[in-house]
N, CA, C and O of each residue as an XYZ file, in Angstrom:
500
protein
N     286.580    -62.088    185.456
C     287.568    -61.776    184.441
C     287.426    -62.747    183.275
O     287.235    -63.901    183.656
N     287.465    -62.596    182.056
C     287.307    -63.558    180.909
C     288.403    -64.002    180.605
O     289.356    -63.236    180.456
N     288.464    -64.701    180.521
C     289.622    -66.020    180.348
C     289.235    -66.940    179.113
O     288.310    -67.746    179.212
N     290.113    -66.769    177.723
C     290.431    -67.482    176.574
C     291.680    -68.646    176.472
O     292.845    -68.491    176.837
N     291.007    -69.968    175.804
C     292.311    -70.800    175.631
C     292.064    -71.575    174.374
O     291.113    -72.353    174.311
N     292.636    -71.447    173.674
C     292.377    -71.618    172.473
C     293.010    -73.060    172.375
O     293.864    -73.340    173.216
N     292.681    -73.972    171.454
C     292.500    -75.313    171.094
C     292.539    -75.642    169.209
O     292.503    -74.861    168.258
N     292.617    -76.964    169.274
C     292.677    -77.155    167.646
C     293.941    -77.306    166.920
O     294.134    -77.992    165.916
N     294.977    -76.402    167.713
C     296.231    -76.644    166.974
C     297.050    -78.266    166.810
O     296.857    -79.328    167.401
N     297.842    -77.941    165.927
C     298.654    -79.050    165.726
C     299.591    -79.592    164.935
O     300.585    -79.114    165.480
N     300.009    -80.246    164.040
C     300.847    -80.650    163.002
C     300.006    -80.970    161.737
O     298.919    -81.547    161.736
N     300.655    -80.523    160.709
C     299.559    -81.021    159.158
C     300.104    -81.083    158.529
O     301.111    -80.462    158.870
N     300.289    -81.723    157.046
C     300.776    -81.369    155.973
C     300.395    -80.427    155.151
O     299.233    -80.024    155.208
N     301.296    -79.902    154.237
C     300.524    -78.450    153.452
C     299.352    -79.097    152.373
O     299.391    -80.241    151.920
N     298.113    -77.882    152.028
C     297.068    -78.658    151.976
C     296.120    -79.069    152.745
O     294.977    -79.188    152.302
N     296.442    -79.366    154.068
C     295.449    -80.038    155.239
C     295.172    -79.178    155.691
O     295.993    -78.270    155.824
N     293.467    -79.028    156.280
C     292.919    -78.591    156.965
C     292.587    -78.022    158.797
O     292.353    -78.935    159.588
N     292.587    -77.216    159.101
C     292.668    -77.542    160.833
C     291.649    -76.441    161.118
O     291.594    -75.450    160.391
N     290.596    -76.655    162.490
C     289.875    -75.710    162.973
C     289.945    -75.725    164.392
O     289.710    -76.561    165.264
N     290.566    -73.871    164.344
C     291.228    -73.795    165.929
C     289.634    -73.033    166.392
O     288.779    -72.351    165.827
N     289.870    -73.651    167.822
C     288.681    -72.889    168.431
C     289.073    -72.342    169.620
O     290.025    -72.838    170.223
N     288.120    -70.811    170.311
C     288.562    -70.120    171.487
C     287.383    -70.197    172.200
O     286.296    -69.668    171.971
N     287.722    -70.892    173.053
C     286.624    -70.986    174.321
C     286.642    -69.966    175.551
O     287.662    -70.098    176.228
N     285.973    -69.218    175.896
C     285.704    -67.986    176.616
C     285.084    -68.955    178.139
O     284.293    -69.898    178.126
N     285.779    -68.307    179.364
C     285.101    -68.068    180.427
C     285.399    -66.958    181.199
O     286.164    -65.996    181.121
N     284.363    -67.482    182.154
C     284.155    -65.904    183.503
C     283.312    -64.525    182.892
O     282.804    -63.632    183.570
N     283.330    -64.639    181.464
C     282.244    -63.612    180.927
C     281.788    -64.085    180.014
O     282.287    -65.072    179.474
N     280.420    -63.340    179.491
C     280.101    -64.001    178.166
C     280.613    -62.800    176.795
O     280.591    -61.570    176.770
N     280.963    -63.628    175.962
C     281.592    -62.972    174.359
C     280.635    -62.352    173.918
O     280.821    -61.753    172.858
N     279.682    -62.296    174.373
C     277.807    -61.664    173.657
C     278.895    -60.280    173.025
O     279.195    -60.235    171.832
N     279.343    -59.324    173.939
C     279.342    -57.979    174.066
C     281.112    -57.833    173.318
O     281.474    -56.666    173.470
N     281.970    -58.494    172.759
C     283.234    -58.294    172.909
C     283.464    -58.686    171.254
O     283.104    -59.788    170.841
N     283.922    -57.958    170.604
C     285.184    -58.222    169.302
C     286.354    -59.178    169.209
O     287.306    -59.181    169.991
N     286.216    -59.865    168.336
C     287.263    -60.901    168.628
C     287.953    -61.065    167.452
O     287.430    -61.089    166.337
N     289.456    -61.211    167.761
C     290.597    -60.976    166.701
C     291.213    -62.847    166.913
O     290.918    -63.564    167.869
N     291.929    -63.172    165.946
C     292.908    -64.464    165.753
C     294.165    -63.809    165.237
O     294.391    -63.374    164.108
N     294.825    -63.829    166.154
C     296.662    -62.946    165.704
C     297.516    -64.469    165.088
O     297.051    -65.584    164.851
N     298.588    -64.061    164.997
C     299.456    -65.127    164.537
C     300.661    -65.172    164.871
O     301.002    -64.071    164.439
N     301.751    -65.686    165.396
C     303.292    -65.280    165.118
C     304.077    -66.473    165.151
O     304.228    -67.406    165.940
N     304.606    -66.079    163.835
C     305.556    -67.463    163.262
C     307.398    -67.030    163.819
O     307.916    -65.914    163.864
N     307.961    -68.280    164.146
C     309.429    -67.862    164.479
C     310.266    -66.320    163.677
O     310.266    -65.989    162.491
N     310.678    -65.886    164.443
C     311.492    -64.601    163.945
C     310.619    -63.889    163.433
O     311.169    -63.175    162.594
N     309.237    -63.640    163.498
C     308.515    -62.565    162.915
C     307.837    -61.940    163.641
O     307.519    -62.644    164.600
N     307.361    -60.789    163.705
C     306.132    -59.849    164.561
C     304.615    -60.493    164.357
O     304.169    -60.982    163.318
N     304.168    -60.402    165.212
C     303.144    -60.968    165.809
C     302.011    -60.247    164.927
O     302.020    -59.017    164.970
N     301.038    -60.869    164.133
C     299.946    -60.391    162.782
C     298.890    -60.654    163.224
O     298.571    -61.610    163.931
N     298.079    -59.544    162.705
C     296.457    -59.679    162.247
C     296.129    -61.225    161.717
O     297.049    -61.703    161.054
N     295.129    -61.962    161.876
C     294.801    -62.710    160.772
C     293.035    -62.460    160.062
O     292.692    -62.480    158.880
N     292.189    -62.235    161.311
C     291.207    -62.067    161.162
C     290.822    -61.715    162.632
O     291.440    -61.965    163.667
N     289.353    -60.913    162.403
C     288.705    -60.175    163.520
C     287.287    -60.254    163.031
O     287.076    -60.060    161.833
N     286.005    -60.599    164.093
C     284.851    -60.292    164.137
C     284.429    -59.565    164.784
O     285.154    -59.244    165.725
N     282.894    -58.802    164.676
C     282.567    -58.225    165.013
C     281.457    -58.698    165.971
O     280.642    -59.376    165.346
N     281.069    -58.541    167.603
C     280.352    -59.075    168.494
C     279.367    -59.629    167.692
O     279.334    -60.855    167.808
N     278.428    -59.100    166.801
C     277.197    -60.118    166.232
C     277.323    -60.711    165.373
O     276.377    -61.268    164.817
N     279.133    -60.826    164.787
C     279.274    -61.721    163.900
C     278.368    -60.761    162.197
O     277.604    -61.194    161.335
N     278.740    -59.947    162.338
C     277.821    -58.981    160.973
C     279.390    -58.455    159.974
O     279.429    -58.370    158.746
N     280.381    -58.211    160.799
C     281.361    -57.826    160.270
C     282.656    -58.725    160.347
O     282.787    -59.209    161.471
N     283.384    -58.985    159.695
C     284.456    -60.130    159.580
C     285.737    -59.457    158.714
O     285.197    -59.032    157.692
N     287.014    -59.193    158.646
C     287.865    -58.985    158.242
C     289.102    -59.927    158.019
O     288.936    -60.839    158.829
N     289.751    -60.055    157.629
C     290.709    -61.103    157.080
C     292.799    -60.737    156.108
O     293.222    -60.269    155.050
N     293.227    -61.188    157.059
C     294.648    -60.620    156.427
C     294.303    -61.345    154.579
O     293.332    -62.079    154.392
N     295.060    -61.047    153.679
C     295.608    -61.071    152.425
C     296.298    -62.199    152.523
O     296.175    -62.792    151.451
N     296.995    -62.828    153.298
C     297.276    -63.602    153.020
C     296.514    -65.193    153.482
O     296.814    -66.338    153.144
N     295.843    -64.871    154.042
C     294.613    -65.851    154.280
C     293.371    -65.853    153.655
O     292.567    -66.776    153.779
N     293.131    -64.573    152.800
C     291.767    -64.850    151.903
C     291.537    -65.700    151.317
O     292.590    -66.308    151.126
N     290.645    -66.233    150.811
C     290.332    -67.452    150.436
C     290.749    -69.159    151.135
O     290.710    -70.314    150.711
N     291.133    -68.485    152.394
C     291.443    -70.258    152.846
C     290.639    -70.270    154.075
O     289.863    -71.179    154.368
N     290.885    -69.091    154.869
C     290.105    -68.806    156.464
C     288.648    -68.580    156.639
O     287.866    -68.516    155.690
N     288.365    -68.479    157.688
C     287.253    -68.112    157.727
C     286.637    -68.481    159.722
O     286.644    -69.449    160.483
N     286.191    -67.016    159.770
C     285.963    -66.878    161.452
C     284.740    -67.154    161.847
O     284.162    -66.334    161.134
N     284.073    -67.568    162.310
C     282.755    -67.663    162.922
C     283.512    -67.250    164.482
O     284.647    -67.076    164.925
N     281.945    -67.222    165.018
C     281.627    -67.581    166.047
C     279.953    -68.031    166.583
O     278.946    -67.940    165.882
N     280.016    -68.520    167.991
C     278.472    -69.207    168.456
C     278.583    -68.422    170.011
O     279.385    -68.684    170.908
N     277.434    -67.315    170.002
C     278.066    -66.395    171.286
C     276.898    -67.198    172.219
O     276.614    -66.708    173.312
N     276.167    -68.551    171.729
C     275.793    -69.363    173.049
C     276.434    -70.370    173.741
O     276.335    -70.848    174.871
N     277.030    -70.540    172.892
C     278.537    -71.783    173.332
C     279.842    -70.552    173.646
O     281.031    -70.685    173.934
N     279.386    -69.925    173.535
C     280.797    -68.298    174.268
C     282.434    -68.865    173.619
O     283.472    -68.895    174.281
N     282.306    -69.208    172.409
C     283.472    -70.037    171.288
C     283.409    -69.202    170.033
O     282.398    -68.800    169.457
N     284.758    -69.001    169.692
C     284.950    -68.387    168.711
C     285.688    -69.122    167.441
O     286.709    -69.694    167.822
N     285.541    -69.205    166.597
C     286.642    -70.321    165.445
C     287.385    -70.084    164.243
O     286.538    -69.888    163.372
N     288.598    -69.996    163.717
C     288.920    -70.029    162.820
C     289.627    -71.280    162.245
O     290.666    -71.788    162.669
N     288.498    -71.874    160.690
C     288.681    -72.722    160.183
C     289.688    -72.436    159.059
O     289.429    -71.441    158.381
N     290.876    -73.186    158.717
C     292.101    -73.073    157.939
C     291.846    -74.220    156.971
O     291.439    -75.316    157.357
N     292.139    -73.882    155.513
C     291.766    -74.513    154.451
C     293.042    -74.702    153.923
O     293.734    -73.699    154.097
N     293.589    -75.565    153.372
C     294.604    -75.073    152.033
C     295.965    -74.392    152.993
O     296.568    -73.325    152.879
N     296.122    -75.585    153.994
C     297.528    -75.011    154.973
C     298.446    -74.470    154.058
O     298.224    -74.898    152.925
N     299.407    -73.679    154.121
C     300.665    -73.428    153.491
C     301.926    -73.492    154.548
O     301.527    -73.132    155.656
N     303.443    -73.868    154.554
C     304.219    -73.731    155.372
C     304.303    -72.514    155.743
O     304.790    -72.412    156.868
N     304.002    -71.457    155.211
C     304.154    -69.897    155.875
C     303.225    -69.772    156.885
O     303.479    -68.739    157.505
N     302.216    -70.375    157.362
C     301.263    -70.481    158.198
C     301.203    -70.947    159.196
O     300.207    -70.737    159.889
N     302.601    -72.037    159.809
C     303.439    -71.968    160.579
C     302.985    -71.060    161.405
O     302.700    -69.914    161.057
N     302.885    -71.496    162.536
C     302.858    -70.245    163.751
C     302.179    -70.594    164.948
O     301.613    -71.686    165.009
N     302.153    -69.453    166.337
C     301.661    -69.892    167.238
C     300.360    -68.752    167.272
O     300.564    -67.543    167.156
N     298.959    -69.367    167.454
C     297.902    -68.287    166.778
C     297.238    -68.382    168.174
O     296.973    -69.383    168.840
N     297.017    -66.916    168.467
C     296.325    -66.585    169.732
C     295.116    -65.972    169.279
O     295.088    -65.231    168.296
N     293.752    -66.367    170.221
C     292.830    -65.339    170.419
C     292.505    -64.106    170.952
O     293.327    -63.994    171.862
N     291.893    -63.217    170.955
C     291.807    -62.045    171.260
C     290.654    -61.552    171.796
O     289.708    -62.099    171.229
N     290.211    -60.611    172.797
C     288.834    -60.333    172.848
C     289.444    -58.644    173.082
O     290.483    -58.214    173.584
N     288.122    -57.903    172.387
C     288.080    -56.400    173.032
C     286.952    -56.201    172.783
O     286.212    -57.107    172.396
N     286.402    -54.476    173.013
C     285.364    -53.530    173.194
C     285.633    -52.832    171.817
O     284.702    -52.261    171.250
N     286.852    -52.864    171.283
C     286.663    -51.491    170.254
C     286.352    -52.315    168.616
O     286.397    -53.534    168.450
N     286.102    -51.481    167.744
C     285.531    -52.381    166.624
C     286.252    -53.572    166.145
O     287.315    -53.530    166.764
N     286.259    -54.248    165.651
C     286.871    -55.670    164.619
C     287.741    -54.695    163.660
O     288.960    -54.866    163.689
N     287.448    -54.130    163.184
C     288.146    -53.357    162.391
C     289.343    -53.065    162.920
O     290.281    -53.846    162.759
N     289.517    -51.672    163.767
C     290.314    -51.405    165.136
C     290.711    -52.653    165.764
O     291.654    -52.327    166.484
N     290.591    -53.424    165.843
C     290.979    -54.611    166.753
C     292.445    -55.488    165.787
O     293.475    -55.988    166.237
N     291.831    -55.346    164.021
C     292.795    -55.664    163.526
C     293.821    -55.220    162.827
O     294.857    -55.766    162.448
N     293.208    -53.688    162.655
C     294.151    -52.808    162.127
C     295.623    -52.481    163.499
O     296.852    -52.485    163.416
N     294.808    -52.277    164.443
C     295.942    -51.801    165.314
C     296.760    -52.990    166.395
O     297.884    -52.888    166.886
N     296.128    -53.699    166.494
C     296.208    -55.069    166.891
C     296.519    -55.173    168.359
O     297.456    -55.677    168.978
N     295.070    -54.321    168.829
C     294.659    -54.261    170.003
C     294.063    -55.354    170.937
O     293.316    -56.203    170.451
N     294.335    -55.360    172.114
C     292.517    -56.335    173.050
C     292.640    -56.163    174.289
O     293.465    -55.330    174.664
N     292.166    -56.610    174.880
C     292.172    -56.356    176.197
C     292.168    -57.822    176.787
O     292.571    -57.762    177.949
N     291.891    -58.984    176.452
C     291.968    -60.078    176.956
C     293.106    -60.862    175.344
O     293.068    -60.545    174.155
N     293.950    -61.888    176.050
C     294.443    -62.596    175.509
C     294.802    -64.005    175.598
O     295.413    -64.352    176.609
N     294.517    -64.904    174.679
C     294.785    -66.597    175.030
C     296.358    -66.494    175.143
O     297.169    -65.575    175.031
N     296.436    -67.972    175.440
C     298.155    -68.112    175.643
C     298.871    -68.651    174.305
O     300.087    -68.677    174.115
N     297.775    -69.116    173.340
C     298.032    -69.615    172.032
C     298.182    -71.006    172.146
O     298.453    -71.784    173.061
N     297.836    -71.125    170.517
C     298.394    -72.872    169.877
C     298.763    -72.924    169.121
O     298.417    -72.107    168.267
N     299.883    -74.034    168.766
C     300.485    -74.188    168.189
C     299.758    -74.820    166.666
O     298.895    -75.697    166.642
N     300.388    -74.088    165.370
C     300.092    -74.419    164.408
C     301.322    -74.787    163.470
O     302.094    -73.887    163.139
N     301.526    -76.118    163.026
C     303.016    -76.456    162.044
C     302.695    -77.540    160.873
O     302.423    -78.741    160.894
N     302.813    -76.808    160.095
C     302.733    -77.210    158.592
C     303.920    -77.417    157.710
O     304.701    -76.668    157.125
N     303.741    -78.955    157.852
C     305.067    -78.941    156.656
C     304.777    -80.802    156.599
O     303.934    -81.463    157.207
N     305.847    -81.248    155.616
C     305.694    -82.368    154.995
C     306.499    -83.897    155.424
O     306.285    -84.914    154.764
């Protein structure tokens, strides 16, 4: 069974930088789509970004363009999203994601089939 736990989170000031990473076991990520959701107090749980297994396709919420950005290394079976230019709205507890169906689909509908337990992300001054 694949098992995600995501890492990296923490406290920052707005402005500061942080890179959360999702470490995969019991399968390898070679074959699987991988999404970074988000959910900040009192709000529904968001898209932020999703790749596509070979890393060819990458998508990204609007309100993270220009600050995010997803990789992954499917020999280290780790997935990453690096955060630029924190804002307090960014606040939140951000989980990883793995599925079968496209990156696209994965973030439009905000599907997976495997899920981390999340980390904590808090930005403020």
């Amino acid at each position: 069974q694949l098992q995600l736990v995501e890492s990296g989170g923490g406290s920052v000031q707005p402005g500061g930088s942080l890179r959360l990473s999702c470490a995969a076991s019991g399968a390898t990520l070679r074959y699987y789509e991988i999404g970074w959701f988000r959910q900040a107090p009192g709000k529904e749980r968001e898209a932020v970004s999703c790749i596509s297994s070979s890393g060819g396709s990458t998508n990204y919420a609007d309100s993270v363009k220009g600050r995010a950005t997803i990789s992954r290394d499917n020999a280290k079976n780790t997935v990453y999203l690096q955060m630029n230019s924190l804002k307090p709205e960014d606040t939140a507890v951000y989980y990883c994601a793995a599925g079968l169906t496209s990156s696209q689909a994965m973030c439009a509908y905000k599907r997976a089939d495997y899920w981390g337990k999340g980390t904590l992300v808090t930005v403020s001054s």
